[in-house]
VEXDREN-409725 format. One record per residue (C-alpha): residue in one letter; residue number from 1; x, z, y. Coordinates in pm, 1 decimal, padded with zeros to 6 digits, always signed. Each point is the difference from the previous one (the first is absolute). Last residue first. Layout:
N
resn resi c1 c3 c2
a NUM X Z Y
...
***
This chain:
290
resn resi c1 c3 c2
x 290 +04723.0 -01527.5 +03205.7
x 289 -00357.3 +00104.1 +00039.6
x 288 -00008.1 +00341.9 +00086.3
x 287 -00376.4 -00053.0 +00158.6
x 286 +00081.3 -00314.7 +00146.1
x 285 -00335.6 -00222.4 +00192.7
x 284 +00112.5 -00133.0 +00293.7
x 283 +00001.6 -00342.5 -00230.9
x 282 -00351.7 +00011.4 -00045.5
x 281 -00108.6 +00046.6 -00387.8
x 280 -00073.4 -00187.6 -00345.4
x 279 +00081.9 +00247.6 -00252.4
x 278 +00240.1 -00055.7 -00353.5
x 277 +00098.8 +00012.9 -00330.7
x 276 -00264.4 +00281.4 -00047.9
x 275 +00102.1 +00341.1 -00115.1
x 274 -00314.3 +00167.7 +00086.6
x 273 +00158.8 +00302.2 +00185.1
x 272 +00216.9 -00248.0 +00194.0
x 271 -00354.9 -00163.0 +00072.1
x 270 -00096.0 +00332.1 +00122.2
x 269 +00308.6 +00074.3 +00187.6
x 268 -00030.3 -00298.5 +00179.3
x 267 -00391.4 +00072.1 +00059.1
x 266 +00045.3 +00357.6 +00180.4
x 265 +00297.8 -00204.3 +00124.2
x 264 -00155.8 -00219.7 +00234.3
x 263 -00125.6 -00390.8 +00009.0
x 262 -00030.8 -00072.4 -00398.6
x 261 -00233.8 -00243.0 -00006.5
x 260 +00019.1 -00107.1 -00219.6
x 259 +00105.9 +00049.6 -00387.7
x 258 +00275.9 -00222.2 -00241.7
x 257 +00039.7 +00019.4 -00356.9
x 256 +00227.8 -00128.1 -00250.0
x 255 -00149.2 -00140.2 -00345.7
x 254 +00248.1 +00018.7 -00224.4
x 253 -00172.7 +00189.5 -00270.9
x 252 -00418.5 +00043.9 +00119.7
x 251 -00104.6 +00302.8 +00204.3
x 250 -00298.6 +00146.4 -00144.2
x 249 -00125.5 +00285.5 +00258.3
x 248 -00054.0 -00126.5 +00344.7
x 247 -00358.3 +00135.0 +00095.6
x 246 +00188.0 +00222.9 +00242.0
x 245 +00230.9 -00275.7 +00178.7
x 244 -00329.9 -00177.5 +00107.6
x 243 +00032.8 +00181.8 +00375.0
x 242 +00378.9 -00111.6 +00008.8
x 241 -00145.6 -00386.6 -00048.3
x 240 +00151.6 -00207.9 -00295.0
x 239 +00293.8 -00217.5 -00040.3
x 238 +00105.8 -00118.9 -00291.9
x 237 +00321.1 -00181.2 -00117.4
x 236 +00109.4 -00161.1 -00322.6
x 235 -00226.5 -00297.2 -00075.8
x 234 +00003.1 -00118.8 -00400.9
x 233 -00360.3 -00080.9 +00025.0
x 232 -00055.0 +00316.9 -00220.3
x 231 +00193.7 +00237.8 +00252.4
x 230 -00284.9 -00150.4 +00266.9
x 229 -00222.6 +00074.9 -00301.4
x 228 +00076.0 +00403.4 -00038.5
x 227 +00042.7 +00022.8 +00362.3
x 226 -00326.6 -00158.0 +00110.3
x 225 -00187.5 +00247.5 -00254.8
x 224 +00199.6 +00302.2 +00078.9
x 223 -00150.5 -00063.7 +00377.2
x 222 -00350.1 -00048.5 -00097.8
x 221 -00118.4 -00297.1 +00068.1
x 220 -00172.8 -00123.8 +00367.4
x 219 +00303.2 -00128.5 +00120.4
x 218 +00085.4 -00006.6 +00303.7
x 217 +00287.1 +00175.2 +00084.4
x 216 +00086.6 +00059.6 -00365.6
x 215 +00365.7 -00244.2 +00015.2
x 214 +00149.6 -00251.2 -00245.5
x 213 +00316.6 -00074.8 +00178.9
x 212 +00153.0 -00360.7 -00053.9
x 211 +00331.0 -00109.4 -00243.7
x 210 +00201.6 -00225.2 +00276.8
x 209 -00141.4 -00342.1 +00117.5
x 208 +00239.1 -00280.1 -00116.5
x 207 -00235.0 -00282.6 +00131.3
x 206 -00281.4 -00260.0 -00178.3
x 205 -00070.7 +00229.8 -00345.4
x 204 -00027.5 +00280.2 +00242.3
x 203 -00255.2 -00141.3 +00227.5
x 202 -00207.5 -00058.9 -00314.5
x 201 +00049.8 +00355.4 -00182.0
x 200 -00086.9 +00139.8 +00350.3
x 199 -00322.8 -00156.9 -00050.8
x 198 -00085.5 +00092.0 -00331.2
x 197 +00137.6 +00363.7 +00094.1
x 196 -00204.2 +00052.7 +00279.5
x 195 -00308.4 -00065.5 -00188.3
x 194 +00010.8 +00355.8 -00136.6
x 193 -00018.8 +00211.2 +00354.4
x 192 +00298.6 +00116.5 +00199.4
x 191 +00303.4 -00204.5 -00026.9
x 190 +00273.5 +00112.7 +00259.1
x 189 +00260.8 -00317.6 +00031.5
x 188 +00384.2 +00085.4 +00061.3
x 187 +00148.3 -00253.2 +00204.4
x 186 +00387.8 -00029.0 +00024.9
x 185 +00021.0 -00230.4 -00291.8
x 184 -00197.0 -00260.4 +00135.1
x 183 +00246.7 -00073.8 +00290.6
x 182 -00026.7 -00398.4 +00044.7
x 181 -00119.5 +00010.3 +00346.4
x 180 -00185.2 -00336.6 -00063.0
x 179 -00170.0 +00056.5 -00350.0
x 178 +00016.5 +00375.5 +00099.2
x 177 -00312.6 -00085.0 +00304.4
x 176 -00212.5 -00214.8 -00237.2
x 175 +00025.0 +00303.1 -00273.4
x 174 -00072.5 +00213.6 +00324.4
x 173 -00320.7 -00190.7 +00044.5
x 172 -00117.9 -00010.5 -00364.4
x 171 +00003.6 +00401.9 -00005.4
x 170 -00177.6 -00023.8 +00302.8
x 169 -00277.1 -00229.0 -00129.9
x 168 -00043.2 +00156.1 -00366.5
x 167 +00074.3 +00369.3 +00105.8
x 166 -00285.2 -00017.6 +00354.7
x 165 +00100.9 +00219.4 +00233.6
x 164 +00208.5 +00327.1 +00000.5
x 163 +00316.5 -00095.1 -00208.9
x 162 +00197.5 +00252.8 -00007.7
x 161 +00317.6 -00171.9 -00095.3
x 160 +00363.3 +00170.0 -00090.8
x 159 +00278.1 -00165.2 +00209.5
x 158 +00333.5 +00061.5 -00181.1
x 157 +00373.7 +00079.2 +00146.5
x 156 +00342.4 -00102.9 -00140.7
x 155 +00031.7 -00241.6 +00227.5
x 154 -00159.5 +00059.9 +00346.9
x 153 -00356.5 -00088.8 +00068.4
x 152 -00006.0 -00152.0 +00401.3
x 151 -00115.0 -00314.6 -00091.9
x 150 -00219.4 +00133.9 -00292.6
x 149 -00198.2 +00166.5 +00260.7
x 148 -00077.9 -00250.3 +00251.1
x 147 -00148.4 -00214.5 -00301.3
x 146 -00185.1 +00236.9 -00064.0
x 145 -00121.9 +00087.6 +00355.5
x 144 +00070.4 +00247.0 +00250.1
x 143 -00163.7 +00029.2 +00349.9
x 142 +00228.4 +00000.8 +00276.9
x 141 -00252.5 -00040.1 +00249.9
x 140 -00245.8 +00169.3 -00172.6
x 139 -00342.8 -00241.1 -00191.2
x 138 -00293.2 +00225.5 -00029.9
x 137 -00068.0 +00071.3 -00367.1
x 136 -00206.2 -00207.3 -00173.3
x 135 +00098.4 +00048.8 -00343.7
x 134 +00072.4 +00413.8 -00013.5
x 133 +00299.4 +00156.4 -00107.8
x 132 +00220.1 -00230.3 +00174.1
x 131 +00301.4 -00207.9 -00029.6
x 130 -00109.4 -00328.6 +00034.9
x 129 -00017.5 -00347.2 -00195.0
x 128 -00126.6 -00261.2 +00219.3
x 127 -00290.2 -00251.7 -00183.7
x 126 -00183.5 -00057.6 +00337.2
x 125 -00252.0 +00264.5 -00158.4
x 124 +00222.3 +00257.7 -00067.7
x 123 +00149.4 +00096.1 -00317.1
x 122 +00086.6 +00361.3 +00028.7
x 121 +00345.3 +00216.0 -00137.1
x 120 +00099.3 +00366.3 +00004.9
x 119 +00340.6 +00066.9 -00043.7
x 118 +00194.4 +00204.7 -00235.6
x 117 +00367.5 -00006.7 -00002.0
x 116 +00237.8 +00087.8 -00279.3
x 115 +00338.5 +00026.5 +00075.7
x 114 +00036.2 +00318.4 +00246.1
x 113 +00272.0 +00142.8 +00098.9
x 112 -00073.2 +00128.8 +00368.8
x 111 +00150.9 -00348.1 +00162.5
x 110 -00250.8 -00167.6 -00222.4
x 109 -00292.6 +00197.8 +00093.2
x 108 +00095.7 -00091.5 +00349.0
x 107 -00016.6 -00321.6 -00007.5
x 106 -00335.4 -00043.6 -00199.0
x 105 -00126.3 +00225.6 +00315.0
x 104 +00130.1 -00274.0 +00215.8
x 103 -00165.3 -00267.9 -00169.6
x 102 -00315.9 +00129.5 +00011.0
x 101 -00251.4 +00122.6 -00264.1
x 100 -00066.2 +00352.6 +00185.6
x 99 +00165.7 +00024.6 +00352.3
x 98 -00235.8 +00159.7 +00175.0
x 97 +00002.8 +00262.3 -00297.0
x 96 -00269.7 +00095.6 -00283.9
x 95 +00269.5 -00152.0 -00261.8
x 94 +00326.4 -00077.3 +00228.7
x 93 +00266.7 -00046.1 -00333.2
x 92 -00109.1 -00372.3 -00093.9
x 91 -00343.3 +00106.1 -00053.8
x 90 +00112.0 +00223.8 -00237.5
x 89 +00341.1 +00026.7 -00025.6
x 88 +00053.8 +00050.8 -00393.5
x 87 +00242.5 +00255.3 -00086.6
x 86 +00135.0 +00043.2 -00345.1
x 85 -00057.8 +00386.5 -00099.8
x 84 +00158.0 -00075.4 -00186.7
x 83 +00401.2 -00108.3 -00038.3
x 82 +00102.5 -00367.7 +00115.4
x 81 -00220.4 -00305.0 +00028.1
x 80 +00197.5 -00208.5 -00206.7
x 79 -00239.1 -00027.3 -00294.7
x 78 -00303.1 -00027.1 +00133.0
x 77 +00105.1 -00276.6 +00250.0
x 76 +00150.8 -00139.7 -00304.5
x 75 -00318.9 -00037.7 -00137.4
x 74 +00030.3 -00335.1 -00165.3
x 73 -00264.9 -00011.4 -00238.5
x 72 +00119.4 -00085.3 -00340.7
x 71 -00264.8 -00134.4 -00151.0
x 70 -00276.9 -00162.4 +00161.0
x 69 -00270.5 +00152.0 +00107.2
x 68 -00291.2 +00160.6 -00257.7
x 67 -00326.8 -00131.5 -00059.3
x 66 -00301.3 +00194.6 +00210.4
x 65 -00291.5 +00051.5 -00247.4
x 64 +00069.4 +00332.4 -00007.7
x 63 -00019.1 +00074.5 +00384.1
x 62 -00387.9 -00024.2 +00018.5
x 61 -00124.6 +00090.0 +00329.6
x 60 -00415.3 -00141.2 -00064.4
x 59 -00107.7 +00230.2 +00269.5
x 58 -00233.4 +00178.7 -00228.1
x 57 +00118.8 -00005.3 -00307.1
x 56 +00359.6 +00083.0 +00041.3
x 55 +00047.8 +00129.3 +00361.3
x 54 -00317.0 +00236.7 -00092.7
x 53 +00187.7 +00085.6 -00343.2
x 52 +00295.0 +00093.9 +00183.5
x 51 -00107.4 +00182.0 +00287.5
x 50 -00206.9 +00207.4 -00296.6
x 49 +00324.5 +00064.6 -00207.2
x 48 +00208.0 +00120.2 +00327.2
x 47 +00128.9 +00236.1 -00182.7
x 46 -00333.7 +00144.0 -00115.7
x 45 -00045.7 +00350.8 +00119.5
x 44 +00223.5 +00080.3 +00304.2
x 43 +00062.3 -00395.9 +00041.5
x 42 -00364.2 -00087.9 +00015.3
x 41 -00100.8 +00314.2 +00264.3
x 40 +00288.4 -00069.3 +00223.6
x 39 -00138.5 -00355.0 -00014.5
x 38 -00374.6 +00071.6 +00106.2
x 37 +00126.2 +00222.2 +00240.0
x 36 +00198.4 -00300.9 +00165.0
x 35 -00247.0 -00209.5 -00079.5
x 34 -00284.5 +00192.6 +00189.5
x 33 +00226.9 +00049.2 +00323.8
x 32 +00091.9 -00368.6 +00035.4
x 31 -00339.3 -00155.2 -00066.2
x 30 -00185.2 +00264.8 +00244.5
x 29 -00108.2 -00241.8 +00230.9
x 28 +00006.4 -00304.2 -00252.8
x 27 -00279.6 +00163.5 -00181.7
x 26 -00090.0 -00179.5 -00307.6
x 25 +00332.2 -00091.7 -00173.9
x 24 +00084.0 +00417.1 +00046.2
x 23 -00334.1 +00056.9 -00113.0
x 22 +00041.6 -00165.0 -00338.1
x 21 +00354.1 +00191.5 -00061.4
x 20 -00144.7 +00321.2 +00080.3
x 19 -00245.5 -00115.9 -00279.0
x 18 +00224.1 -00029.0 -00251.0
x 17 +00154.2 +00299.3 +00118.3
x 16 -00290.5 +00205.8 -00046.9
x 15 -00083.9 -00189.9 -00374.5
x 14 +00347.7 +00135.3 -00086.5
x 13 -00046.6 +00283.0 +00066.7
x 12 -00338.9 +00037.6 -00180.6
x 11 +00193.5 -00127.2 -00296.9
x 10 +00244.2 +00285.1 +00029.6
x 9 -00249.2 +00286.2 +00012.6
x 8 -00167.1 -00214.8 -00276.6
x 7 +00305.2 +00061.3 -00177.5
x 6 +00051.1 +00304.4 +00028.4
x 5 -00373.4 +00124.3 -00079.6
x 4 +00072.3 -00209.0 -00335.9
x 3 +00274.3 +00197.6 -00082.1
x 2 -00167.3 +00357.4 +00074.9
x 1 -00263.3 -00095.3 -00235.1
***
């Protein structure tokens, strides 16, 4: 008897998350708020389990029919990064700055060090590549663009892409823009949802793109779920969000991971904590860091 009442105290849980999870579709007002307690709830008692079923039958997110890349995937980048925590300048080292996504900021994370830099990237409508979070975005003066970028990349140094429009088109746009430049080993491509990996499979077959990052940023599967298969597809680094480092649990053999944003050191030393390969940060950002 006292079996049974457990488990439909654990049923009826589950049923109240279920529906926390049909509310927070519902009512866009309170969307953010609702999930959030709706995912603190999943992870403390299923592990992300009902994220991942939702993601699964639901949304139609379906990682295991994904064919693996190519074997061997260059990740030198990986490779020669130096000792974790690697560091990853997010938004080219000015994330949340005036200077986020420019040139100068990119400049500057290099002179700190750093070898691995993030930028965020939108199509525009006239077909110009830009760094910026959001497509759009008012044209500055000195406003950055790929092509911009990879002019001023250094040797030695990697461009890792955000890509915050469109995948297909953009992705196809800064295949257009390596053709001429010629540098598609320095650029590091984020893949995000399932179809990515067709497509980068394409753009890699036509220029000698480095092994990619498989990352949880939007993806609506659980977060040992993408890791499991981007280790399956023969991809070596994932990234996931700090707040998703919780529902973290099966890390896969060789799989190296990277969190963001990591932007003090309440989160450095949290990531150190989690042993991840490395954090995607600002470069005023030290905490002891050699």
């Amino acid at each position: 008897m006292r079996l049974q009442s457990g488990r439909s105290r654990h049923i009826r849980f589950a049923f109240a998350v279920a529906v926390l999870f049909v509310i927070a579709l519902a009512l866009p007002p309170v969307r953010t708020k609702i999930k959030a307690l709706a995912h603190e709830a999943d992870v403390a008692w299923f592990g992300e389990h009902l994220q991942d079923v939702w993601g699964h039958f639901a949304l139609g997110e379906d990682w295991a029919r994904v064919h693996p890349l190519r074997q061997p995937q260059d990740y030198a980048w990986l490779d020669d990064a130096g000792p974790s925590p690697v560091r990853i300048a997010h938004a080219l080292g000015d994330s949340g700055g005036p200077e986020a996504n420019s040139v100068a900021a990119m400049r500057r994370a290099v002179a700190a060090g750093m070898r691995l830099l993030e930028v965020d990237l939108s199509l525009e409508a006239g077909g110009e590549l830009r760094c910026a979070h959001d497509p759009g975005t008012p044209r500055a003066a000195q406003a950055c663009t790929f092509e911009s970028l990879m002019a001023a990349l250094p040797a030695g140094a990697w461009v890792v892409l955000d890509i915050k429009s469109d995948f297909a088109a953009t992705g196809e746009r800064v295949v257009q823009a390596l053709r001429a430049d010629g540098r598609a080993r320095q650029v590091v491509f984020q893949l995000y949802r399932p179809e990515d990996v067709a497509l980068f499979k394409r753009w890699q077959a036509q220029l000698d793109l480095p092994g990619p990052i498989v990352t949880a940023y939007l993806s609506h599967r659980s977060v040992d779920t993408v890791a499991r298969e981007g280790a399956r597809l023969g991809v070596r680094a994932f990234t996931l969000p700090m707040w998703r480092l919780a529902a973290f649990s099966h890390r896969p053999d060789g799989l190296s991971m990277f969190v963001h944003p990591v932007h003090d050191c309440e989160a450095w030393h949290e990531a150190q904590a989690a042993r991840v390969r490395g954090i995607y940060t600002r470069t005023d950002v030290r905490c002891g860091h050699g």
